[in-house]
TILUM-684917 format. One record per atom (N, C-alpha, C): x, y, z. Coordinates in steps of 0.1 Angstrom, whole numbers, padded with zeros to 4 digits, always signed. Each point is the difference from the previous one (the first is absolute). Layout:
residues N
XYZ
...
This chain:
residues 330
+0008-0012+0000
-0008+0012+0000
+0009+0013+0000
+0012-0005-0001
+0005+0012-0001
+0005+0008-0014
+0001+0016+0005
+0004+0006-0013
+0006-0004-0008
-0011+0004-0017
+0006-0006-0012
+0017+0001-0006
+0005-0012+0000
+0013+0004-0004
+0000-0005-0018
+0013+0002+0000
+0000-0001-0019
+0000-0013-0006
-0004-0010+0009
-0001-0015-0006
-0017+0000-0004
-0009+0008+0012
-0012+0000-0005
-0010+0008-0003
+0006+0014-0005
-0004+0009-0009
-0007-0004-0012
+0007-0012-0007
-0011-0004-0012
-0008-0006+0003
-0001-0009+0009
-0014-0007+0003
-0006+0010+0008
-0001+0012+0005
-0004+0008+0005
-0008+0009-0009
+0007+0003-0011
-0004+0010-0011
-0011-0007-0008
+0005-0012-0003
-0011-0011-0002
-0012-0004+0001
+0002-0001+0015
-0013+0000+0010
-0011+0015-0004
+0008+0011+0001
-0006+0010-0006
-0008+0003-0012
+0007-0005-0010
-0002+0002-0014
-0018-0008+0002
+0000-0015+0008
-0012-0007-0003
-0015+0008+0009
+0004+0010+0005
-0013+0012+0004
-0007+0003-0005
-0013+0000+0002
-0014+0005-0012
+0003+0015+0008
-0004+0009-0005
+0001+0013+0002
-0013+0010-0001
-0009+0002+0003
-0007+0007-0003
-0010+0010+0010
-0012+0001-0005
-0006+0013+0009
-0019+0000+0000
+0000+0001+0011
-0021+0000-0002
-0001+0014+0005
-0013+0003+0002
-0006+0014+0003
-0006-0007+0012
+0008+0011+0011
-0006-0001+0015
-0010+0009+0003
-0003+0002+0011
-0008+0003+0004
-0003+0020-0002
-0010+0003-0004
-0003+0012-0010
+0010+0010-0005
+0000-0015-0015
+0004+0001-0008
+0019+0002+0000
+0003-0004+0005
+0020+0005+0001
+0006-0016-0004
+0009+0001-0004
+0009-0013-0006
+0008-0007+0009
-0003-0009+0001
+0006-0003+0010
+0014-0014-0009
+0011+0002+0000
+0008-0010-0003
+0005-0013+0006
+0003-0011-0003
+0004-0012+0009
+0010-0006-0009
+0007-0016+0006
+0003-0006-0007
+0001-0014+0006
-0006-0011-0007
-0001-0013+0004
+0014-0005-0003
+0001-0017+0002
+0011-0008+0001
-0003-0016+0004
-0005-0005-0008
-0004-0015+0006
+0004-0008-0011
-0002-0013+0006
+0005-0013-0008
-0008-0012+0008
+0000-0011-0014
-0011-0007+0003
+0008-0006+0016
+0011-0007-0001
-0001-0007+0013
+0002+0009+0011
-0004+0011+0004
+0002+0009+0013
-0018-0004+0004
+0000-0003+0011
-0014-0003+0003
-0006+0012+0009
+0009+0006+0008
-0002+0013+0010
+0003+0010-0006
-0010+0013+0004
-0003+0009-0006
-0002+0013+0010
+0015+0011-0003
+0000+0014+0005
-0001+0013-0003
-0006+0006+0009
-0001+0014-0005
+0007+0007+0009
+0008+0010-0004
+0012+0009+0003
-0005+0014-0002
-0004+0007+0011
-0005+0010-0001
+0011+0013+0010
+0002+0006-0015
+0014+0012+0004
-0002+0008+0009
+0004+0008+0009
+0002+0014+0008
+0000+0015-0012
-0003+0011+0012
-0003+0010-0006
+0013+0006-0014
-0003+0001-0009
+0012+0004-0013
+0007-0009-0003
-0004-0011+0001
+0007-0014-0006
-0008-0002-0011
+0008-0009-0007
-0009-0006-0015
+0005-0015-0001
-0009-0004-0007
+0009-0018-0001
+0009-0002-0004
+0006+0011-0011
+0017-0002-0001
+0007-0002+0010
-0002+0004+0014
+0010+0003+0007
+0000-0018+0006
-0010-0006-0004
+0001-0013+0007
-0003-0011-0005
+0014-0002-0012
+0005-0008-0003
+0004-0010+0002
+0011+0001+0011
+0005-0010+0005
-0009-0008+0013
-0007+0009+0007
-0008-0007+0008
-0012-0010-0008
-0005+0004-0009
-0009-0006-0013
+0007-0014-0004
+0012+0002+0000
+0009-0012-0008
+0000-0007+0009
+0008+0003+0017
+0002-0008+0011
-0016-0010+0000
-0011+0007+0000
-0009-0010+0005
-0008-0005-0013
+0004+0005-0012
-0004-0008-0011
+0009-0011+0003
+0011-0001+0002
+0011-0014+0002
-0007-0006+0014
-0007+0003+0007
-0006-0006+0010
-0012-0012-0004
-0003+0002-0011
-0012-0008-0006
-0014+0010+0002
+0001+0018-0003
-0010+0007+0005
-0003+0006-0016
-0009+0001-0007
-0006+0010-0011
-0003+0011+0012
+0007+0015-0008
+0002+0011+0005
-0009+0004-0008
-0006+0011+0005
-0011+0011-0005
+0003+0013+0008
+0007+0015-0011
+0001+0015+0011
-0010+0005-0006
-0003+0014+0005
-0008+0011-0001
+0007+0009+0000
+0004+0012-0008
+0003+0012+0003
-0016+0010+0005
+0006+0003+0016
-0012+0011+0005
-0004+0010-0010
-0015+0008+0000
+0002+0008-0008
+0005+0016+0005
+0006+0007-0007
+0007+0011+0000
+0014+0000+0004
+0005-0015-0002
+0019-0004-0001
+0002-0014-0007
+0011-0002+0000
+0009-0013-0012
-0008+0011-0008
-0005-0013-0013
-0004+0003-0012
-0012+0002-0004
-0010-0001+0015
-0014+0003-0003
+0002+0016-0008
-0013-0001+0003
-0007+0015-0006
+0002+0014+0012
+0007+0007+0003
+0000+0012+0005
-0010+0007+0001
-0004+0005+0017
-0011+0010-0003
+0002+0012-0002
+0009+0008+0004
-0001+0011-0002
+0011+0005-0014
-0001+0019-0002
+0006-0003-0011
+0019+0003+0004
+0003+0005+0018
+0011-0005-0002
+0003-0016+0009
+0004-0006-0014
+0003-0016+0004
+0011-0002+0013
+0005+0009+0005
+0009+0000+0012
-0007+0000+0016
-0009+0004-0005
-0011+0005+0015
-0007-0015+0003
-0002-0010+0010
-0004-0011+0008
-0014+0007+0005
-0008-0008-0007
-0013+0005+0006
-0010-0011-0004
-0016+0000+0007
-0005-0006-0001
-0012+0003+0006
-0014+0001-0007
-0013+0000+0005
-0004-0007+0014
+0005-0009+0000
-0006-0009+0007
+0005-0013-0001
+0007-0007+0014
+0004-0012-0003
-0012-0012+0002
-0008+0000-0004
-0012-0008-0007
+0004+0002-0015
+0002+0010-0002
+0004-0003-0018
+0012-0009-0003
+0012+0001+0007
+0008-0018+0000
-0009-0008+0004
-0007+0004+0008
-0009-0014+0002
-0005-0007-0011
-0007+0006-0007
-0008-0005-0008
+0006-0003-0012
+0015+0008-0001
+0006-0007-0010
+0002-0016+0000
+0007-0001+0012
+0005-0010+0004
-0009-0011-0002
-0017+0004+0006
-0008-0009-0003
-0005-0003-0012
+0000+0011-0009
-0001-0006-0018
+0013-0014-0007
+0016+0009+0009
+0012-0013-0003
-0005-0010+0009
-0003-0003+0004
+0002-0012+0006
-0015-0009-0007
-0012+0004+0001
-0012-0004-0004
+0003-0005-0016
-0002+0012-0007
+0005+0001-0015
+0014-0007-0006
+0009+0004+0006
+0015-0009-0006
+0004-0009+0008
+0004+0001+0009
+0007-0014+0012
-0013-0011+0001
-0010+0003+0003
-0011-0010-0003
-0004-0007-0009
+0000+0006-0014
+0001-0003-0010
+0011-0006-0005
+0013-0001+0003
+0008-0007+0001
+0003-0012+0001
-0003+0001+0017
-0003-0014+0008
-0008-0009-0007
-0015+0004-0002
-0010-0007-0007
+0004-0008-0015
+0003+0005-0005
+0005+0001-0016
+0013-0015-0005
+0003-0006+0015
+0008-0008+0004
-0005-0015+0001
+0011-0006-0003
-0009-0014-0003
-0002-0009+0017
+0002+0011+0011
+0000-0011+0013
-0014+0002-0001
-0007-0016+0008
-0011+0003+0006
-0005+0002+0009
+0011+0003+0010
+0002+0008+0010
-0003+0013+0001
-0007+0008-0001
+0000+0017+0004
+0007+0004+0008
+0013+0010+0002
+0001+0006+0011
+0000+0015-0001
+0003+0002+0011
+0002+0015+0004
+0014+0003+0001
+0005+0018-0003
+0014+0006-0004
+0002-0002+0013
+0016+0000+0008
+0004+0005+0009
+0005+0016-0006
+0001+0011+0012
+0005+0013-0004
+0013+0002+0010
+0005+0009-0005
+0012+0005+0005
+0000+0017+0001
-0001+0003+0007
-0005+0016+0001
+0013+0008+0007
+0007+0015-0003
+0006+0006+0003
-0003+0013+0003
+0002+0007+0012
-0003+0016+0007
-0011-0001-0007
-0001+0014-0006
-0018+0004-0006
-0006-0012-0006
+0006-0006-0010
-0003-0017-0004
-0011-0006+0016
+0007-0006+0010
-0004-0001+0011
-0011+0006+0006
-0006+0014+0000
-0012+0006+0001
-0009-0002-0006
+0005+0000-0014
-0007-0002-0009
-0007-0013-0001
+0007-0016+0000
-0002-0014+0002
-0007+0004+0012
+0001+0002+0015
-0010-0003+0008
-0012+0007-0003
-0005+0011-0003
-0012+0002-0004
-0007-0008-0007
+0010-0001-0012
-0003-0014-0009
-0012-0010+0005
+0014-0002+0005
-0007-0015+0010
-0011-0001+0008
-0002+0015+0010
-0010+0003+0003
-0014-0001-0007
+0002+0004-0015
-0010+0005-0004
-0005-0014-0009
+0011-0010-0004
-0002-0016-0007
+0006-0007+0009
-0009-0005+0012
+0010-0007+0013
+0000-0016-0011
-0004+0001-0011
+0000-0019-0002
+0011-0001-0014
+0004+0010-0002
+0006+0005-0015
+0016-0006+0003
+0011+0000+0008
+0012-0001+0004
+0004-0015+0010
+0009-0007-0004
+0003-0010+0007
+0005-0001+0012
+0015+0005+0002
+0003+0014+0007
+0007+0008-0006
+0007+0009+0013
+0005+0013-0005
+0012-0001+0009
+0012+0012-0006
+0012+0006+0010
-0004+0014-0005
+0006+0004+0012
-0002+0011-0002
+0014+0009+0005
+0010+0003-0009
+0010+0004+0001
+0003+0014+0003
+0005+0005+0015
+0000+0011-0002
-0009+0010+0001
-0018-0001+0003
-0010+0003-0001
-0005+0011+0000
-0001+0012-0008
-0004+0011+0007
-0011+0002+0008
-0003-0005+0010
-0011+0000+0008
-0004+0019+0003
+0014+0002+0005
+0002+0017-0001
+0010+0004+0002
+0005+0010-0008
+0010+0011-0002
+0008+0004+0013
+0015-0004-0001
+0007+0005+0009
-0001+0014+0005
-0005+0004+0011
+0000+0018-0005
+0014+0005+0008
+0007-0006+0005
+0014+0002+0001
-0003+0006+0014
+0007+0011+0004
-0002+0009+0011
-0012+0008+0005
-0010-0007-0007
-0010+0014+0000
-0010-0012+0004
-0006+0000+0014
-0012-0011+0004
-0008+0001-0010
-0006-0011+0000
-0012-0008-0012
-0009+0013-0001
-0005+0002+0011
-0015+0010-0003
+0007+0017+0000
+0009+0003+0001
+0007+0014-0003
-0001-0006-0020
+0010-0011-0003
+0002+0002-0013
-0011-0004-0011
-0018-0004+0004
-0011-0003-0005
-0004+0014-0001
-0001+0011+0016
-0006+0010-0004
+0012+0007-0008
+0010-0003-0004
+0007+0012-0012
-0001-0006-0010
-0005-0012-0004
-0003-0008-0013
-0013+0006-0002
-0011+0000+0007
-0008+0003-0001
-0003+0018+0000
+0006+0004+0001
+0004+0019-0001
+0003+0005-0011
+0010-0007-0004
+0007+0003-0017
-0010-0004-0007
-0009-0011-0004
-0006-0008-0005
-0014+0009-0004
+0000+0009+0015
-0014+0007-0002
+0007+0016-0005
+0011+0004+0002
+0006+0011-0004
+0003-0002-0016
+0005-0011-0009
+0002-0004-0012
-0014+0000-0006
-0013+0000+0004
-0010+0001-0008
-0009+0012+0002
+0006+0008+0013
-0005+0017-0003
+0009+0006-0010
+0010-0006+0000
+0012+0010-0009
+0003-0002-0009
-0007-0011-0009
+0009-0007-0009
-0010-0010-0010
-0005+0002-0011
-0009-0013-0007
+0011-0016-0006
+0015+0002+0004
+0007-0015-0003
+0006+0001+0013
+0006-0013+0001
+0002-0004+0015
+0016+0009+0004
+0005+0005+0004
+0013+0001+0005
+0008-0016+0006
+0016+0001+0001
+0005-0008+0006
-0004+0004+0013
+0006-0012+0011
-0007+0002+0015
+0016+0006+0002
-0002+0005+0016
+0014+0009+0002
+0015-0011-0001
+0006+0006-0004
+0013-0007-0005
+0000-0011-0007
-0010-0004-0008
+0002-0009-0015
+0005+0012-0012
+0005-0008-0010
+0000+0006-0015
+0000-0014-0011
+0007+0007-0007
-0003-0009-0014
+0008-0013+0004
+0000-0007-0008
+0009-0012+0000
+0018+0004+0001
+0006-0003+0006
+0019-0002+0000
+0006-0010+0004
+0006-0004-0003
+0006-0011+0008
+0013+0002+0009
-0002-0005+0010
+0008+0000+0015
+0010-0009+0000
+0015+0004+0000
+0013-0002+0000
-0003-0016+0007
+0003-0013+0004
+0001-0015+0005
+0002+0007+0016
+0009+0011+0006
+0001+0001+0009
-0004+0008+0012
-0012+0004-0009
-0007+0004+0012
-0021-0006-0007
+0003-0012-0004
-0011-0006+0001
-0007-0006+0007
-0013+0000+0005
-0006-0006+0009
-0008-0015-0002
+0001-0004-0013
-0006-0010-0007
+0009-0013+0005
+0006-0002-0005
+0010-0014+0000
+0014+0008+0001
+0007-0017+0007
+0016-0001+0007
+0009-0003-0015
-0010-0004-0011
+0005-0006-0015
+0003+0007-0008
+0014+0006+0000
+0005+0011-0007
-0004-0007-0018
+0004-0011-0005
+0000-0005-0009
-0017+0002-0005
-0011-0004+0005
-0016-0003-0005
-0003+0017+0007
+0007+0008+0004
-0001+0016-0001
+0002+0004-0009
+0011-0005-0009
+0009+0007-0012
-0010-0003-0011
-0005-0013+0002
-0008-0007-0009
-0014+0009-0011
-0005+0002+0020
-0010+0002-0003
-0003+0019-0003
+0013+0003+0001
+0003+0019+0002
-0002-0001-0019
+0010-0011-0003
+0001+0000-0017
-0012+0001-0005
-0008-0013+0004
-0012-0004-0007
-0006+0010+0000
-0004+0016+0009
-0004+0009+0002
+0001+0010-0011
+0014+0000-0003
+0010+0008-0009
-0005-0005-0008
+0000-0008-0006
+0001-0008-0014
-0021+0000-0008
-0004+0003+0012
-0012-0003-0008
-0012+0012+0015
+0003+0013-0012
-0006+0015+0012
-0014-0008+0000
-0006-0001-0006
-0019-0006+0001
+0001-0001+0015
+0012-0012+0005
-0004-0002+0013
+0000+0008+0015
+0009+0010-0002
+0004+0010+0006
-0019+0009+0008
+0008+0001+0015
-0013+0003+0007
+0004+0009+0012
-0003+0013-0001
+0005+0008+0016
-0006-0008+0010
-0004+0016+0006
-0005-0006+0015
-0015+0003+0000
-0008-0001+0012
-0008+0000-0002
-0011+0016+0006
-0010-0001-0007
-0013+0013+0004
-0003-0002+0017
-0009+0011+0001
-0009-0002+0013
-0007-0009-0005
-0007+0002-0008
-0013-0014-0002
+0000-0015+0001
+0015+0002-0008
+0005-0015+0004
+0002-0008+0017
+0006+0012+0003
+0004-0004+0018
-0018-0001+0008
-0010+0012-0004
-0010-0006+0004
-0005-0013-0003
-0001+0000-0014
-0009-0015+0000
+0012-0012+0006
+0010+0003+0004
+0010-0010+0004
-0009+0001+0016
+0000+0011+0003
-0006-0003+0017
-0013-0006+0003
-0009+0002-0012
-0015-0005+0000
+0000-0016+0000
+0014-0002-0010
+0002-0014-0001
+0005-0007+0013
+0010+0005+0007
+0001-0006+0013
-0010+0002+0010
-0010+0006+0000
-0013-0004+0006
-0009-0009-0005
+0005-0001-0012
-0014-0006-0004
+0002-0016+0002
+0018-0003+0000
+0006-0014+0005
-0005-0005+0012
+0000+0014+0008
+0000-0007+0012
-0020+0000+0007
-0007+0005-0008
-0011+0001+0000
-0005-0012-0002
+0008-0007-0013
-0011-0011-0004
+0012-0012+0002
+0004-0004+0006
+0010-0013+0006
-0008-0013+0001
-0010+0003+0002
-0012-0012+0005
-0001-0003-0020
+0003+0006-0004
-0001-0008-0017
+0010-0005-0002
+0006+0001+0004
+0018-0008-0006
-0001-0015+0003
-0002-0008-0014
-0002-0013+0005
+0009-0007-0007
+0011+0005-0005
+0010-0004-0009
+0012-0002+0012
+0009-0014+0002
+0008+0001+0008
+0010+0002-0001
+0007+0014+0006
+0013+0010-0004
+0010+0003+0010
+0015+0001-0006
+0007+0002+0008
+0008+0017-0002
+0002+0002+0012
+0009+0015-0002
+0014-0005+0002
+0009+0006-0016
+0014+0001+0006
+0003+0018+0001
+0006+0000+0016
+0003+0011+0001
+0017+0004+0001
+0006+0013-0011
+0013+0001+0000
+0003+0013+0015
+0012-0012+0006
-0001+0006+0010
+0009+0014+0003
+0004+0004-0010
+0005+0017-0002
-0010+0005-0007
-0009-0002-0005
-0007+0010-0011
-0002+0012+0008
+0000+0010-0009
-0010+0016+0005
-0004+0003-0005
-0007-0010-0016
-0009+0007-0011
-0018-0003+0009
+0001-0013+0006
-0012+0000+0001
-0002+0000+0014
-0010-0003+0011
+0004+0001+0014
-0005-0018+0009
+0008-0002+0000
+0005-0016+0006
-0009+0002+0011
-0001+0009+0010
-0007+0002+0011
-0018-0008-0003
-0002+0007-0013
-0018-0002-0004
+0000-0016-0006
+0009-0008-0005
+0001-0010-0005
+0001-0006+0009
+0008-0002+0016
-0006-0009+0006
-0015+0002+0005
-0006+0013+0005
-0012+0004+0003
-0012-0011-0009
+0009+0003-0012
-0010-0007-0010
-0001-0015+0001
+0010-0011+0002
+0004-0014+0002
-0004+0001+0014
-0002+0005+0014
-0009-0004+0008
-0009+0000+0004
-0008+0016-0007
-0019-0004+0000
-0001-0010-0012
+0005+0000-0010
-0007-0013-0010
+0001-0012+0012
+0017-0005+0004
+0002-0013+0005
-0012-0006+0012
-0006+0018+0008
-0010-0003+0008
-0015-0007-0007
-0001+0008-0009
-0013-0001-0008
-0001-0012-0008
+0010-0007-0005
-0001-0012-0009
+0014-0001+0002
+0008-0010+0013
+0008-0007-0003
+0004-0008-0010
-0010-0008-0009
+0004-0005-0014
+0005+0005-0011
-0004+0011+0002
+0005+0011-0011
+0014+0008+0004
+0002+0003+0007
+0013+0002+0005
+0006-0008+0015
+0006-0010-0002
+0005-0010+0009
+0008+0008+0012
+0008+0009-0008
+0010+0011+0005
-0008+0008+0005
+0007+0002+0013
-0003+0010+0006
+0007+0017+0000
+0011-0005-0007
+0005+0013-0005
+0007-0002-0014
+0007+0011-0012
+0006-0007-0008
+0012-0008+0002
+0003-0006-0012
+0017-0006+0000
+0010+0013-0001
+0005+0000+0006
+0011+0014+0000
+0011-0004-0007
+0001+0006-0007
+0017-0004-0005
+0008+0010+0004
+0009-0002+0008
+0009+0012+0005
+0012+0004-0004
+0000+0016+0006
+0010+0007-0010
+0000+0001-0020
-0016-0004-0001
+0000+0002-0016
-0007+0014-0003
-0002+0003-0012
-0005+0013-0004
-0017-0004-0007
-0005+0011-0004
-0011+0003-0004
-0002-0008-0013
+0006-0005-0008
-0001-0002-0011
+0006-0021+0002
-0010-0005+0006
+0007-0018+0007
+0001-0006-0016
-0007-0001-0007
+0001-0005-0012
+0013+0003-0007
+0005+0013-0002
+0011+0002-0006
+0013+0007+0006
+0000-0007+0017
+0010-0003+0006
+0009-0005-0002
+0016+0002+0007
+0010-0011-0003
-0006-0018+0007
+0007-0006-0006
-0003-0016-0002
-0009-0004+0011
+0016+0005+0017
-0004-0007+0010
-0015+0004+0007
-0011+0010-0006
-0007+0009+0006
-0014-0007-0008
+0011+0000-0017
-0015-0001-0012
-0002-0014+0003
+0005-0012+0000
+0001-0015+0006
-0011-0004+0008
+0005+0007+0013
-0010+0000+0005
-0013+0005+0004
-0004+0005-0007
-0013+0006-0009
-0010-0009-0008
+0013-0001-0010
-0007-0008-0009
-0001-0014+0002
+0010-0006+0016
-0002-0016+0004
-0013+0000+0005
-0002+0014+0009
-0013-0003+0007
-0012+0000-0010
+0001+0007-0005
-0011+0002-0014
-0007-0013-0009
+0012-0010+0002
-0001-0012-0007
-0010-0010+0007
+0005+0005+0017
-0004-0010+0009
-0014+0007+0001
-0002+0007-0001
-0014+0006+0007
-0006-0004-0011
-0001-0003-0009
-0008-0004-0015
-0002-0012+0001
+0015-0011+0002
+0001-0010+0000
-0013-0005+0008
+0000+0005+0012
-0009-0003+0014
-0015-0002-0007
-0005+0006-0007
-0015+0005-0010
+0003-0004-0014
């Protein structure tokens, strides 16, 4: 599982090239892009759902790692980053109506393509996808789930944005200034502004990154940025950060629907997302339906960063061992 070296680059590229590629119309009316990867003898079936300003390019090698697992892969680019459709007209700005509208993306890919998929297959078996969810990915999958508790086999959930680190500024100080700008941006302004201290897309030197310890799958993925601007994504609006808070209510609101059984890996340096609310989250579910979360808190991987998937070895390993196992188990 570890990083691609130059013996298997071609079966790598390979693996690539045999991708269906394409795009449906999500939820009113915006494009939503994906890309499948199956073969007849893989009998298990994943969905890989990216974090905020990610696109499926960026996850390649994880696609490949568990297509060699015996898994048909299925991504989604969210809409308004990767290669979907953009909402606004500058493509740098992170925003979003409403995270019900990934919802419902998600629910046309999975219903419409991964379902259709599966079915389309000569087992006479039916099953259900396992998912793999990352930061906003993770918000996004548990509403999901919430909202189709019979839809998912299980889930990980990597990294989770349950909610936003707000760094030095207590939770309810930095809601009411999310929520201030938010209402100041729509007396002052008919397009959204960046929220205080975002701007356009740049990229940040390997040594003062907060993502991954993986200088190498840093460089990688800085290039793949460079190499192809479409994917390129600032930071994010007020509106975005609200419906991000609506969303972490609305998780913790409807927990009694979560009937899909999931595990949290949590990285134990992150400061993108807030580790504090992720256990909150794994011990009211573990109260409410032990079956569904066995854990009482998450798997911690310690001393890793925000970004566990595209960690160095000793951090991404175990990630992705547990990831196996928790599938395996269902």
């Amino acid at each position: 599982m570890s990083h691609k070296d130059n013996s298997s680059i071609e079966e790598y590229s390979h693996f690539w090239q045999q991708g269906l590629f394409a795009s449906f119309t999500g939820c009113k009316g915006v494009r939503i892009n994906y890309a499948t990867f199956s073969q007849p003898e893989n009998l298990k079936h994943l969905i890989i759902c990216a974090g905020r300003s990610e696109g499926y390019l960026k996850y390649q090698e994880l696609a490949y790692d568990f297509y060699k697992q015996g898994y048909n892969i299925y991504l989604i680019d969210h809409r308004g980053q990767g290669i979907s459709e953009r909402l606004l007209s500058d493509k740098h700005k992170g925003y979003v109506e409403s995270f019900d509208d990934y919802v419902d993306d998600l629910h046309i890919f999975v219903s419409d393509i991964v379902n259709n998929c599966i079915n389309n297959r000569k087992e006479n078996e039916k099953t259900k996808p396992y998912l793999l969810a990352h930061s906003m990915g993770g918000a996004i999958a548990t509403l999901y789930m919430q909202r189709y508790p019979d839809s998912i086999k299980a889930a990980v959930l990597s990294s989770p944005m349950m909610a936003i680190n707000s760094g030095v500024l207590p939770n309810f100080l930095a809601e009411l200034l999310v929520k201030s700008v938010y209402k100041l941006n729509l007396l002052c302004s008919s397009s959204p502004w960046y929220f205080i201290g975002q701007k356009a897309y740049s990229s940040t030197e390997f040594s003062k990154n907060v993502l991954t310890h993986c200088q190498q799958r840093y460089q990688d993925f800085n290039q793949l940025y460079n190499e192809n601007v479409e994917l390129q994504l600032g930071g994010v609006t007020p509106r975005w950060l609200v419906e991000a808070l609506i969303a972490k209510t609305n998780i913790f609101a409807q927990l009694a629907q979560l009937k899909t059984p999931l595990m949290v890996l949590q990285a134990g340096n992150d400061v993108v997302v807030d580790n504090q609310v992720q256990i909150e989250f794994c011990r009211a579910l573990n109260l409410m339906n032990p079956a569904v979360c066995p854990q009482q808190q998450p798997f911690i991987i310690k001393g890793a960063y925000h970004e566990l998937l595209f960690e160095i070895d000793e951090y991404r390993d175990q990630a992705i061992a547990q990831t196996i196992a928790w599938f395996d188990k269902h």
